[in-house]
C-alpha positions as CSV (number, residue, x, y, z in Angstrom):
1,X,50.4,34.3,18.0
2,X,52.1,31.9,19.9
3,X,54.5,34.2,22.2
4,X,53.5,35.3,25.3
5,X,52.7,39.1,25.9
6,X,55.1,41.1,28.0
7,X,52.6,41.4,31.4
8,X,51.4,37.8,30.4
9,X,50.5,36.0,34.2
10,X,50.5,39.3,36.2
11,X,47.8,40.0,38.1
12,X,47.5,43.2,38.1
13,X,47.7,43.6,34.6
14,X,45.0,41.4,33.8
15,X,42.5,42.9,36.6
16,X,43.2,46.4,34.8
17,X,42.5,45.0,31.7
18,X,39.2,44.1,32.8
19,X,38.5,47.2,34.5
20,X,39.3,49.1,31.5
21,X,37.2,46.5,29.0
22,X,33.6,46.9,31.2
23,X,33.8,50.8,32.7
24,X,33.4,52.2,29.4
25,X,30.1,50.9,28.7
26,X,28.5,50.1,31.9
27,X,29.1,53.9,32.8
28,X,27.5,55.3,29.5
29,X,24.7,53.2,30.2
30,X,23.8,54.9,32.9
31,X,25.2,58.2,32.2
32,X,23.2,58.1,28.8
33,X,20.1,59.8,30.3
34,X,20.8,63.5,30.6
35,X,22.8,63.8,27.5
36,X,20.6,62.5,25.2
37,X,18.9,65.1,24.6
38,X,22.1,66.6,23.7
39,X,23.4,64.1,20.9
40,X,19.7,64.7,19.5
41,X,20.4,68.0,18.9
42,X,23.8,67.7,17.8
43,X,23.4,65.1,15.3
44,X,19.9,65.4,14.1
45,X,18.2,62.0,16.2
46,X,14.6,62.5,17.2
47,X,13.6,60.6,20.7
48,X,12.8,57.2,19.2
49,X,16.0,56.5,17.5
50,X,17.6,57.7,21.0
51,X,15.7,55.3,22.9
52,X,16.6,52.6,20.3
53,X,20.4,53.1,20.1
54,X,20.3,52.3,24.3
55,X,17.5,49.4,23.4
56,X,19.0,47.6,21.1
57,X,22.8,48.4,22.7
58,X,21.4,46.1,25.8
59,X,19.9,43.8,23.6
60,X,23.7,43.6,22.3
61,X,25.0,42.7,25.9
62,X,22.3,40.4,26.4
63,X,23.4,38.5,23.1
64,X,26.9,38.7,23.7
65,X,26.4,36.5,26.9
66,X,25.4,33.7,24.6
67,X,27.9,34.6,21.8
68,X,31.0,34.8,23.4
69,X,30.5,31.2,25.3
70,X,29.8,29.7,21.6
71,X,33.0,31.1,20.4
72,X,35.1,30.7,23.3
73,X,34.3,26.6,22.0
74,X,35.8,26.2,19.1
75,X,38.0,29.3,19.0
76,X,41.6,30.4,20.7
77,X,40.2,32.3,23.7
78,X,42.9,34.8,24.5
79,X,42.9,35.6,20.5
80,X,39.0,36.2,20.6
81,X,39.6,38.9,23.2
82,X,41.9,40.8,20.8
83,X,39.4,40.8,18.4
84,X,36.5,41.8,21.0
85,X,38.5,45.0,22.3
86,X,39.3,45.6,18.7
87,X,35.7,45.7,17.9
88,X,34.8,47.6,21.0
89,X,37.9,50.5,20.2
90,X,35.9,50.7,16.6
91,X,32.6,50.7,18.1
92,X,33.4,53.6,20.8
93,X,35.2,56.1,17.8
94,X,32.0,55.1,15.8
95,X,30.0,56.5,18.5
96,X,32.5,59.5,19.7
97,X,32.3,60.6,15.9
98,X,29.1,60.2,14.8
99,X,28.1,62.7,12.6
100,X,24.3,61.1,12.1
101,X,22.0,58.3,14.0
102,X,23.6,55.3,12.1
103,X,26.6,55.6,13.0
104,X,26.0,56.7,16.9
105,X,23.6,54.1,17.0
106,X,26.0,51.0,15.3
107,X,28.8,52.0,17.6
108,X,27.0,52.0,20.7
109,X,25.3,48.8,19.7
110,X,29.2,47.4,19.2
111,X,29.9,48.6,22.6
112,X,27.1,46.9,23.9
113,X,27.5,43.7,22.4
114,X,31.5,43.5,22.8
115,X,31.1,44.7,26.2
116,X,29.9,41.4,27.3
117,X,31.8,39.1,24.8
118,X,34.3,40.5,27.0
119,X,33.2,40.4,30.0
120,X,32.3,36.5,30.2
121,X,35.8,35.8,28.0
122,X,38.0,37.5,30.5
123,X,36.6,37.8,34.4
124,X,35.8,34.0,34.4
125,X,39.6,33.3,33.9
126,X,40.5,36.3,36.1
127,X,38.7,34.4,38.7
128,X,40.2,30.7,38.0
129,X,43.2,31.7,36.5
130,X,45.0,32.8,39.5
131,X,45.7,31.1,43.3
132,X,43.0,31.2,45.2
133,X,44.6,33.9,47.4
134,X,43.8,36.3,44.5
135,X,39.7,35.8,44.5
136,X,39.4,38.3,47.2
137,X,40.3,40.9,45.6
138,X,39.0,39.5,42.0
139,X,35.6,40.0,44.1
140,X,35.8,43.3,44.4
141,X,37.2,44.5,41.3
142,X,34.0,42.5,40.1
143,X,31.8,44.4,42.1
144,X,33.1,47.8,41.6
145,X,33.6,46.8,37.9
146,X,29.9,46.3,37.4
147,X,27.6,47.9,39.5
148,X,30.3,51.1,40.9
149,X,30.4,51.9,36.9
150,X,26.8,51.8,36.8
151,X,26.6,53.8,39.8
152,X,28.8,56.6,38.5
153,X,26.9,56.8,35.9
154,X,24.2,59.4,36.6
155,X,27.0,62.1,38.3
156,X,29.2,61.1,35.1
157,X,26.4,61.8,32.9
158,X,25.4,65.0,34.9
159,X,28.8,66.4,34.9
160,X,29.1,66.7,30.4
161,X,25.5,67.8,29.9
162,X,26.2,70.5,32.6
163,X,28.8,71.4,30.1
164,X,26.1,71.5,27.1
165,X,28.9,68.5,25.3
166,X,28.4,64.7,25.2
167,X,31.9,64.0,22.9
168,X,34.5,65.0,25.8
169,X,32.7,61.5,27.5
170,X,32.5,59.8,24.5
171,X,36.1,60.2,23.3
172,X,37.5,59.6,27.1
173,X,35.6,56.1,26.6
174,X,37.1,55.5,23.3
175,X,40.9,56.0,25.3
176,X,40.2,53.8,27.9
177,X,38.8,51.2,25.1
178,X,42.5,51.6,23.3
179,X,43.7,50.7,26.8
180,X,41.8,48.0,27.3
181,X,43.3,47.0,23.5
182,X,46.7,47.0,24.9
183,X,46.4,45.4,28.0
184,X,44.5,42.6,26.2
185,X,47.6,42.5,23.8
186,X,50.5,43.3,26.7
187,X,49.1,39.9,28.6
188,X,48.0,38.0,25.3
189,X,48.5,33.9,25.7
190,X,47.8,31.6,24.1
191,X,44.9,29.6,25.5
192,X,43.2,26.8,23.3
193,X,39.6,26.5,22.5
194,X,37.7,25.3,25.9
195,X,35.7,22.4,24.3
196,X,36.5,21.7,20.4
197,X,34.6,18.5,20.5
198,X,31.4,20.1,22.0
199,X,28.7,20.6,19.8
200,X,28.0,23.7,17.8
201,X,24.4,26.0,18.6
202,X,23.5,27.8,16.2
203,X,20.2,27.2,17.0
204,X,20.9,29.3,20.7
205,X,22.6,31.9,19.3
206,X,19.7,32.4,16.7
207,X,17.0,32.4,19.4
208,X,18.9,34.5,21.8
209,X,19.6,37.1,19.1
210,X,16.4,37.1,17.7
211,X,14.7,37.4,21.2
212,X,16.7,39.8,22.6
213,X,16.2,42.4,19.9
214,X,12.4,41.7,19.7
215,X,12.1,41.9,23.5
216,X,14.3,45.4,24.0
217,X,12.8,46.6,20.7
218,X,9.5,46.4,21.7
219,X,10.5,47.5,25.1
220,X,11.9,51.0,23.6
221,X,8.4,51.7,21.9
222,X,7.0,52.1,25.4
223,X,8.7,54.8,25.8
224,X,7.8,57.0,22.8
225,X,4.2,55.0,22.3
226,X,1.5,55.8,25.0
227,X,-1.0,53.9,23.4
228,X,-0.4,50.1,22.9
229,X,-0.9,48.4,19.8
230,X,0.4,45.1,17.8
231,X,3.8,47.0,16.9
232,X,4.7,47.3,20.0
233,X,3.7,44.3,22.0
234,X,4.3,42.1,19.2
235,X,7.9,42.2,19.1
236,X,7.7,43.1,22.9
237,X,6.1,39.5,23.2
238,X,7.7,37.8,20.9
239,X,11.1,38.2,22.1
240,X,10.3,37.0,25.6
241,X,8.6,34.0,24.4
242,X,11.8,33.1,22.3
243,X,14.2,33.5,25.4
244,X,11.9,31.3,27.2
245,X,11.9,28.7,24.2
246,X,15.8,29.0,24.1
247,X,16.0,28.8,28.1
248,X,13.7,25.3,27.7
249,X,15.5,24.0,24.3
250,X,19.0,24.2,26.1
251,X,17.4,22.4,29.5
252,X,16.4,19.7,27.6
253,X,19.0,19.7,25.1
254,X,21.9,16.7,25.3
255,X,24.9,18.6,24.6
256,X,23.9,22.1,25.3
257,X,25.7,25.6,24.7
258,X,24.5,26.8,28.2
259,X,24.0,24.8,31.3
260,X,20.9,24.6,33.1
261,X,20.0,21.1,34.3
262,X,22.5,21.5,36.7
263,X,22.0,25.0,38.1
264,X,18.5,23.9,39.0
265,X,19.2,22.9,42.4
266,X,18.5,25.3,45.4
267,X,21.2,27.4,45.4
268,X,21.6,28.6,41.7
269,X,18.1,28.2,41.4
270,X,17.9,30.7,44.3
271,X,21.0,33.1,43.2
272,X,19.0,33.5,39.6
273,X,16.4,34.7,41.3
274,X,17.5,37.0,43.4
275,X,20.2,38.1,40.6
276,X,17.5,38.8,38.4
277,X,14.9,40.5,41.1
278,X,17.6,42.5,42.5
279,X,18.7,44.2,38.7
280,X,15.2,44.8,37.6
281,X,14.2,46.6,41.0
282,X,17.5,48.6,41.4
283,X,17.5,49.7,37.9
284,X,13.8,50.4,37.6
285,X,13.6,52.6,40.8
286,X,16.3,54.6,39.9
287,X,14.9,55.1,36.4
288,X,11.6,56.1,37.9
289,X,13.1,58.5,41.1
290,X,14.8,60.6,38.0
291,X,11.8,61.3,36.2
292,X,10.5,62.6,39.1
293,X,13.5,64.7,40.0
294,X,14.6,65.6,36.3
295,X,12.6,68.9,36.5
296,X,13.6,69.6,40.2
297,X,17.2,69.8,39.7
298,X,19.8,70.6,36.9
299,X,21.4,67.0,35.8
300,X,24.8,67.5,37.7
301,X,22.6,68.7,40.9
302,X,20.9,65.3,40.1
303,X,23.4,62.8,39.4
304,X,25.2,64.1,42.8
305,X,22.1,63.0,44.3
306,X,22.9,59.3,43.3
307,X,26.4,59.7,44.5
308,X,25.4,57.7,47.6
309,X,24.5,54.5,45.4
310,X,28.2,54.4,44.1
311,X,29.3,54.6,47.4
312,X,27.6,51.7,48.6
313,X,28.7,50.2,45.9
314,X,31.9,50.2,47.2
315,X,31.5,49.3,50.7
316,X,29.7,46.2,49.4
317,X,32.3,45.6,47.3
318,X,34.8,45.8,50.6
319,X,32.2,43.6,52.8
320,X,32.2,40.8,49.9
321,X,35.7,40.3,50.2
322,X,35.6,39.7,53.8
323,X,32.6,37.7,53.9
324,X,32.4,35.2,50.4
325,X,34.7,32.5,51.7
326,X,32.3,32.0,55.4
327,X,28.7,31.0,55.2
328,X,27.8,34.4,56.2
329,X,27.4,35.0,52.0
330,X,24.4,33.4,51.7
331,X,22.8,35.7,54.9
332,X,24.6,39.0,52.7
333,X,23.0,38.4,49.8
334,X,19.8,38.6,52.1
335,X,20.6,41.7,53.6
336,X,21.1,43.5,49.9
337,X,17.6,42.4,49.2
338,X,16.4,44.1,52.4
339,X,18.3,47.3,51.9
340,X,17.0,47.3,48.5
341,X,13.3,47.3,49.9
342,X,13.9,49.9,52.0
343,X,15.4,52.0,50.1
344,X,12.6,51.7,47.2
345,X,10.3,52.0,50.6
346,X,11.6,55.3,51.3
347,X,11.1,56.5,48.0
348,X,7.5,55.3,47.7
349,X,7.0,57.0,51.3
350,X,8.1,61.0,50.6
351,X,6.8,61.4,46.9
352,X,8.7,63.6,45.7
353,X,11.7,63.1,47.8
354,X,13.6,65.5,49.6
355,X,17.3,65.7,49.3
356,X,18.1,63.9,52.3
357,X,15.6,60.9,51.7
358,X,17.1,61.0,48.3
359,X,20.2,60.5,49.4
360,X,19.3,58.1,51.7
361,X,17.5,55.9,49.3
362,X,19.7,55.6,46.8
363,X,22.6,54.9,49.3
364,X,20.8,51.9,50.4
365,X,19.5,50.7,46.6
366,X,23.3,51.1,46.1
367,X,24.2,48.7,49.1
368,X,21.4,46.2,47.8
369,X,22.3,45.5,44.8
370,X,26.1,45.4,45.2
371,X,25.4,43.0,48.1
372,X,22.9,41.2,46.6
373,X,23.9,40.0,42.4
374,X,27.6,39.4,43.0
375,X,26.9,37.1,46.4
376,X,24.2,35.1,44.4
377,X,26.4,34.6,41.2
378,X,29.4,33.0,43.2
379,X,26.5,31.4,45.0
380,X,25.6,29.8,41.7
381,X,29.2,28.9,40.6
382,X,30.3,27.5,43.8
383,X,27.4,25.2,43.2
384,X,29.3,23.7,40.1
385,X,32.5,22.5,39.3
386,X,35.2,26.0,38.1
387,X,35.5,24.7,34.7
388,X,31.6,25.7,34.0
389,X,31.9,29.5,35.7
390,X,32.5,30.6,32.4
391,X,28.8,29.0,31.4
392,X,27.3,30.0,34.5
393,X,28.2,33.7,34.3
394,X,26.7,33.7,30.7
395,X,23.2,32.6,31.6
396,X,22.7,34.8,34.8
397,X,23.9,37.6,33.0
398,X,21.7,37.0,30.1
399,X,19.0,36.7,32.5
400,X,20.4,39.6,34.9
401,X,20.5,42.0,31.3
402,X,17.0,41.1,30.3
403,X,15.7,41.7,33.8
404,X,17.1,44.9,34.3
405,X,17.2,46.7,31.1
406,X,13.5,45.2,29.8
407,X,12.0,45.9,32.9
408,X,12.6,49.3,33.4
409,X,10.8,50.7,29.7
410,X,7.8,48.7,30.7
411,X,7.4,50.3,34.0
412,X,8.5,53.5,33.0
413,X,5.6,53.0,30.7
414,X,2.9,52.0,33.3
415,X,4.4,55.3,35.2
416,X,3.4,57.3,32.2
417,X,-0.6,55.5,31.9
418,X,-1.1,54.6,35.6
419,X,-2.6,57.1,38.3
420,X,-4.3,60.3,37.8
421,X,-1.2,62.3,38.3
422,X,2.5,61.6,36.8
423,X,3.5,61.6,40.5
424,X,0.8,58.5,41.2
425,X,1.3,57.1,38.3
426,X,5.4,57.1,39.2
427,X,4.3,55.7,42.9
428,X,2.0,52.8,41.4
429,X,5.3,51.9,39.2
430,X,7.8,51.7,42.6
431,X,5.5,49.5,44.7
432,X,5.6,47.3,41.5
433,X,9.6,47.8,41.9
434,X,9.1,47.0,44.9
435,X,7.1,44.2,45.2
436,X,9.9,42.3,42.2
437,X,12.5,42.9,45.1
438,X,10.2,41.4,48.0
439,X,9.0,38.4,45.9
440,X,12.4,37.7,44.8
441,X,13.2,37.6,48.5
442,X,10.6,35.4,49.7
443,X,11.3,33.3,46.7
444,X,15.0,32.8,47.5
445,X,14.3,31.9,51.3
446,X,11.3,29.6,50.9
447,X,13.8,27.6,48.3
448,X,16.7,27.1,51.4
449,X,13.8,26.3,53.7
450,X,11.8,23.6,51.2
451,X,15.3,22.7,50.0
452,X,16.5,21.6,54.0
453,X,19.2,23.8,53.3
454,X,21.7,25.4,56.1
455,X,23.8,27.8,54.3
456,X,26.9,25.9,54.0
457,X,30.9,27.7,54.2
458,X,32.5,27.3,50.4
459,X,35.2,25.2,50.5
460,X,37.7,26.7,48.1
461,X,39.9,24.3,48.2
462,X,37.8,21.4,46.6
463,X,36.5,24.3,43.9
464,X,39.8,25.4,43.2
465,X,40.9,22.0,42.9
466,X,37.7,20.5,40.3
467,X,35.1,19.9,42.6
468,X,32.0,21.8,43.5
469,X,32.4,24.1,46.8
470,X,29.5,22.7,48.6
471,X,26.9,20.6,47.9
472,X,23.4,22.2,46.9
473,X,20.2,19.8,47.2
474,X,17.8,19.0,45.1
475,X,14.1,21.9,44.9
476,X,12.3,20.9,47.7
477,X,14.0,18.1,49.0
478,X,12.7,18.6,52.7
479,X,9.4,18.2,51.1
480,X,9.1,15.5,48.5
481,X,10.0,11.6,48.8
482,X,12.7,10.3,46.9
483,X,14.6,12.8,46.8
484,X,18.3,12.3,46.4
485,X,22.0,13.9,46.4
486,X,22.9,13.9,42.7
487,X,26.1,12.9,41.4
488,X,29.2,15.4,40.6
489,X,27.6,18.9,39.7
490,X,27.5,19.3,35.6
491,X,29.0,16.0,35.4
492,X,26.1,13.4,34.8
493,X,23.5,16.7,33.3
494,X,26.3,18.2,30.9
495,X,29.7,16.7,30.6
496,X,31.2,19.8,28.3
497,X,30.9,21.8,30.7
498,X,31.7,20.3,34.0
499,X,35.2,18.7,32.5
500,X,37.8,20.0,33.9
């Protein structure tokens, strides 16, 4: 395939083609809630295979993180994408046809996982790819792409089991994955592999695979198990402790698949964190506020109650656009975190919440995380060289996927066993919300302050052209002796990824 599709370099073309590759699954995966129940009953799946088709579908984005920067190696990138939106048009008929739980559960888990092959193969170059005249509005299609999607979701989701149907959804998803298909084709070129020398991981892609299947496995059984027992901490356990080995055997590895020697300075250090606090609060909260309004309201009623979050969504999206290229992004992805407290705040505060407070709330957990996950991932690329984005994406997404979607079982769980009332019980499980959003926040500011860091403007200009944006020091360098400015970021820690 070495000609050159017809919309091949056009912008717009390419940012629809990502649009049209994440909505599909990012909506169902909020918008899976209230029809569930539905595809039960349709196609004969009791509640613990539901809970495991969403389980082990995150688990798939999680994996694909790792997956798609192995292949995107050694492979033709731009011909790996046809194959992933092939995969992910099979995956969503798979699902919109199923007639029994295997087959709805294998296609959603192919949606899952080619969901995020795609996403690192193809918004990494939509950012690079183009002049840097074209990142602001590459920011917020990102934003809107991701966490607007997610956001629709409920009111989506709302809308077809008001209707007493789940397939209408399911086959408009497999439509806009044949888009997708085409546009992938329509602006097909033919990009070589990005590192053919680099070494192979199996070993990664093993450990992230096996650990992130474990880990939402046993994260599902929560949800239909109120007692624990060895099945379901075991896997539960196990799968965190093997993302843990494979985040440790790729620090220390020489040549390694994912790069995190040199994102441990104190700005990635401090955009993982609040990436990952900010995903596992926001998701959680909203996870727990339904369960407490589910028998209040029908599920359209409901999912117009989370409107607000998609529209804050989109006015973060607008605000990042203006504000990524000053130094004011480093004091936005602060101000996410604090709407995100408040808004978890006024949850916690009027148990149950009234319409207004829930509209309130979830407008402002809307406006924190959309100002808070996007900020600290450019935070963490503009750290490094453009050539690793593609790398650094992968492992905060990883770590953003297993924050978000593990989390929320497990306190869903202690919502269930806590307290002496569901409604207690609910209200001991926000304040633990809660408290991941604060910490991540007092984390994230204590590292600038023991780093001696001023938040610095991004140069795009040196990024754009090779080099790193701005310079990020070393943990704690206000504080300990000998510290020292390091030498090109990726370049001495992980030459594969940092060559241009």
């Amino acid at each position: 395939m070495s000609r050159e599709g017809p919309l091949a370099g056009r912008y717009p073309a390419v940012a629809v083609m990502v649009v049209a590759a994440l909505v599909p699954y990012l909506v169902l995966s909020a918008a899976l809630t209230p029809i569930l129940p539905i595809i039960s009953r349709d196609i004969g799946m009791n509640l613990e295979e539901a809970n495991l088709a969403g389980g082990l579908a995150n688990a798939g984005y999680a994996l694909g993180t790792v997956l798609s920067v192995q292949l995107a190696q050694h492979l033709p990138q731009r011909r790996m994408l046809i194959v992933y939106a092939t995969v992910l048009v099979i995956g969503s008929v798979l699902a919109a046809a199923a007639t029994g739980p295997v087959m709805f559960i294998s296609g959603h888990i192919l949606q899952g996982v080619c969901t995020s092959l795609l996403l690192i193969a193809a918004v990494p170059p939509l950012v690079t790819g183009f002049p840097p005249g074209k990142v602001r509005p590459t920011a917020v299609i990102l934003n809107l792409c991701i966490f607007g999607a997610v956001a629709l979701g409920p009111l989506i989701g709302g809308i077809q089991a008001d209707s007493d149907g789940w397939r209408p959804l399911f086959w408009v998803i497999a439509g806009i994955s044949v888009l997708a298909l085409l546009l992938v084709l329509a602006t097909y070129q033919n990009v070589p592999p990005a590192d053919p020398t680099s070494t192979r991981s199996p070993v990664a892609v093993l450990l992230a695979a096996t650990g992130c299947i474990a880990a939402f496995y046993g994260a599902t059984q929560l949800l239909t198990h109120r007692d624990l027992n060895a099945a379901t901490l075991a896997p539960l356990c196990a799968g965190v402790a093997l993302i843990v080995t494979l985040l440790v055997q790729q620090f220390r590895a020489r040549r390694p698949l994912l790069i995190l020697r040199p994102l441990t300075s104190t700005m990635p250090v401090s955009g993982i964190i609040v990436a990952m606090s900010a995903a596992a609060a926001s998701v959680a909260a909203i996870a727990l506020s339904g369960v407490l309004l589910t028998d209040r309201y029908s599920p359209l009623k409901l999912g117009l109650l989370y409107l607000p979050e998609f529209a804050g969504a989109v006015i973060t999206a607008i605000l990042f656009a203006v504000l990524f290229t000053t130094r004011l992004l480093h004091y936005f992805a602060l101000f996410g975190l604090v709407c995100l407290i408040a808004g978890i705040a006024l949850l916690i505060g009027t148990l149950p919440p009234s319409t207004i407070v829930t509209l309130t709330a979830t407008g402002l957990i809307g406006i924190g995380v959309g100002a808070s996950v996007t900020p600290a991932l450019f935070i963490a690329g503009f750290s490094l060289r453009n050539a690793a984005l593609q790398r650094v994406f992968a492992i905060i997404e990883l770590l953003r996927a297993v924050s978000a979607f593990m989390i929320a079982p497990i306190l869903l769980y202690i919502a269930t066993v806590a307290g002496s009332t569901p409604e207690s019980g609910i209200k001991i499980a926000l304040w633990i919300s809660l408290g991941l959003a604060a910490a991540g926040t007092l984390v994230a500011v204590s590292l600038y302050a023991l780093g001696g860091l001023r938040p610095p403007t991004p140069s795009l200009a040196n990024w754009f052209g090779g080099e790193s944006a701005w310079y990020s020091p070393p943990l704690f360098a206000a504080v300990r002796r000998g510290a020292h400015r390091p030498g090109p970021p990726g370049l001495e820690e992980a030459p594969e990824a940092a060559r241009p």
